[in-house]
C-alpha positions as CSV (number, residue, x, y, z in Angstrom):
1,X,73.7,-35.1,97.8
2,X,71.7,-32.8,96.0
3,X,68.2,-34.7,95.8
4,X,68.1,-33.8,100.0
5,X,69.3,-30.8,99.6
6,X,66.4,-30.3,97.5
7,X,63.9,-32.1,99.4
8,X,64.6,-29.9,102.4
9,X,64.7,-26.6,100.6
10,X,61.3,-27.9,99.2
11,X,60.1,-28.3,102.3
12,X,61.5,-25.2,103.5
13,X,59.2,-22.8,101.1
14,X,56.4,-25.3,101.4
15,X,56.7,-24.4,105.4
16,X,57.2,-20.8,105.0
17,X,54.1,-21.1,101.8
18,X,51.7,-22.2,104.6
19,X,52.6,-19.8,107.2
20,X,51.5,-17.1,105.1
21,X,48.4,-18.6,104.4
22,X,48.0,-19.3,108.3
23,X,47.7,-15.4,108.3
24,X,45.0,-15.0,105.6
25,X,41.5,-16.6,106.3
26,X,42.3,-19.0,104.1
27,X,42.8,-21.7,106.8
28,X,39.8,-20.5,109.0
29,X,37.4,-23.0,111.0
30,X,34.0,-24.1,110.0
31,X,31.2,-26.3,111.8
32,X,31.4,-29.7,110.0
33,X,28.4,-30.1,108.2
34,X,28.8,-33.4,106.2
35,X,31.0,-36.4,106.5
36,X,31.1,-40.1,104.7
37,X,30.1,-43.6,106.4
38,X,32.1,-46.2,105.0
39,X,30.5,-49.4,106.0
40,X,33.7,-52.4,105.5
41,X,31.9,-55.7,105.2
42,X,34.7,-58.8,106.5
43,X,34.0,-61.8,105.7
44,X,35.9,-65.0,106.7
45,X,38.9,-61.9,107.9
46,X,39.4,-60.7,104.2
47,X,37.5,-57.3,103.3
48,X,35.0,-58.3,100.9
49,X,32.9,-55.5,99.8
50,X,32.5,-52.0,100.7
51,X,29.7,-49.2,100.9
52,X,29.8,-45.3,101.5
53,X,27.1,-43.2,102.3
54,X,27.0,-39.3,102.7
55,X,25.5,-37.9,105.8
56,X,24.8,-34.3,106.5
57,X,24.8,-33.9,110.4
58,X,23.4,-30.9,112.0
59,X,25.4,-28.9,114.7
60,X,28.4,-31.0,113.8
61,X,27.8,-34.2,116.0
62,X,27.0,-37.8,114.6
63,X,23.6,-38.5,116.6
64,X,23.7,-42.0,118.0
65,X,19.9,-42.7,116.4
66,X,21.4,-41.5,113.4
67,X,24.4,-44.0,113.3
68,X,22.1,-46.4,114.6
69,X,19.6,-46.4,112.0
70,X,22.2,-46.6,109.6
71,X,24.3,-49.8,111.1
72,X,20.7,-51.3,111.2
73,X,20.1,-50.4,107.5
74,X,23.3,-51.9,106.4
75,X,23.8,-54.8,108.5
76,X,22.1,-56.8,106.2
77,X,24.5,-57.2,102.8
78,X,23.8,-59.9,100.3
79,X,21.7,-61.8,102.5
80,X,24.0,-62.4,105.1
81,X,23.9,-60.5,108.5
82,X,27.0,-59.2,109.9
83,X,27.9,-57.6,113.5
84,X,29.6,-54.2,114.2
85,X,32.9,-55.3,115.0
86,X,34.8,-51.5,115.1
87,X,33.8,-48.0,114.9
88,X,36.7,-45.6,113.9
89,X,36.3,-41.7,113.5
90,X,38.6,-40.1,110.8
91,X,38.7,-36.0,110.8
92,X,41.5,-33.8,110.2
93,X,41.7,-31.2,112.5
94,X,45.4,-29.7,113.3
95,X,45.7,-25.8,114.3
96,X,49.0,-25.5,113.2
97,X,49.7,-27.0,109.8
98,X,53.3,-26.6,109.6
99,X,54.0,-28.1,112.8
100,X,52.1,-30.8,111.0
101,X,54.4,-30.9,107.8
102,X,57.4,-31.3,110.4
103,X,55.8,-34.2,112.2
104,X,53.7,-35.4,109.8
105,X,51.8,-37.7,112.6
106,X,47.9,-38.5,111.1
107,X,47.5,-41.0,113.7
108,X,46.0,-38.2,116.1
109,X,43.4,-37.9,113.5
110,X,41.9,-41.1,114.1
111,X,40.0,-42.2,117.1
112,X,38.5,-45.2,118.2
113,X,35.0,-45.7,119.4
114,X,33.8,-49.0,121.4
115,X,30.0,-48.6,121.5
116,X,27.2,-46.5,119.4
117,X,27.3,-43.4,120.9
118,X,26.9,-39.3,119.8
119,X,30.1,-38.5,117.9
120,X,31.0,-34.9,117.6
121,X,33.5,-33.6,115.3
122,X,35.2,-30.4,116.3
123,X,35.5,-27.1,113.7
124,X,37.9,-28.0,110.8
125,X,39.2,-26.5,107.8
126,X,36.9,-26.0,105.1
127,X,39.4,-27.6,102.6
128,X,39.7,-30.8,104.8
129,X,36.0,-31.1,105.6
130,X,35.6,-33.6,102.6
131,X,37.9,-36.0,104.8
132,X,35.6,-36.5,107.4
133,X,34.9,-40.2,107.7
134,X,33.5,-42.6,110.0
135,X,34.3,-46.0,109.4
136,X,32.1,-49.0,110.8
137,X,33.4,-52.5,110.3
138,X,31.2,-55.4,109.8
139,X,32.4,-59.2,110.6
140,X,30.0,-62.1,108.9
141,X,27.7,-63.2,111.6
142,X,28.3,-66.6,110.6
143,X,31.8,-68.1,111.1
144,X,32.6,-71.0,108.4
145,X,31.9,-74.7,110.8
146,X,33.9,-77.1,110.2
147,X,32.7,-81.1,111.2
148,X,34.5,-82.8,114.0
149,X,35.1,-86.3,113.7
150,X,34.0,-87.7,116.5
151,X,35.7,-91.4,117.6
152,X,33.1,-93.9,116.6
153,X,32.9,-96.3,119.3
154,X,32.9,-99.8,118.3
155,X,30.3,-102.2,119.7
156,X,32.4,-105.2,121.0
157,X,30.2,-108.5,122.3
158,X,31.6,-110.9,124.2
159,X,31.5,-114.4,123.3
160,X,31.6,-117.2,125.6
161,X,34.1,-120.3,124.7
């Protein structure tokens, strides 16, 4: 068919496009110096509302009173209060990018991260720095209550015949 045949020929010069570039400084590593909090606020398990927030962050590493004083700032949405429920770190760093374009796998670019802590975030491309994310998830605090019916218990007398 020729639409693959084109596809991989595509593919092909795109590969052989980047591998050039690879040997310019084109594709060189610098310290990340900014990145975007994305703050998802779930409420009732649908994604209501969502903020982001640049950061510049010195020596490349998210500081943990940093990330802390943010969560704090932005627990609070609409008058409701919410709980950190995930952190997740987003940043594209691959050394080779046409082993990438063969694999295509962007699930190595996202990590996981179970408590406030320092997050660093290695030397990247300058092109891909804008991609550096950190997204916090928030869950309402406040889970909807629903009444239970209790069983009414029935007072019974006994009469005497």
């Amino acid at each position: 068919m020729n639409f693959e045949k084109d596809v991989k020929e595509h593919h092909h010069k795109l590969k052989e496009k980047i591998e050039h570039l690879q040997k310019t400084n084109v594709f060189d590593k610098t310290p990340v110096k900014d990145l975007h909090l994305f703050f998802f606020y779930v409420i009732n398990q649908k994604l209501e509302q969502y903020k982001r927030i640049d950061v510049s962050i010195p020596k490349s590493i998210l500081s943990k009173d940093l990330l802390l004083s943010h969560i704090l700032k932005n627990k609070k949405e609409d008058g409701r209060k919410f709980i950190v429920t995930g952190i997740y770190k987003y940043h594209f760093n691959e050394p080779n990018l046409s082993e990438f374009i063969d694999h295509n796998s962007l699930s190595n670019c996202l990590s996981t991260f179970q408590k406030v802590e320092d997050i660093p975030y290695e030397k990247s491309i300058d092109i891909f720095q804008d991609y550096s994310s950190l997204f916090i998830v928030l869950q309402n605090e406040k889970q909807i209550q629903t009444r239970r019916q209790n069983e009414q218990k029935k007072n019974k007398t006994i009469r005497k015949v």
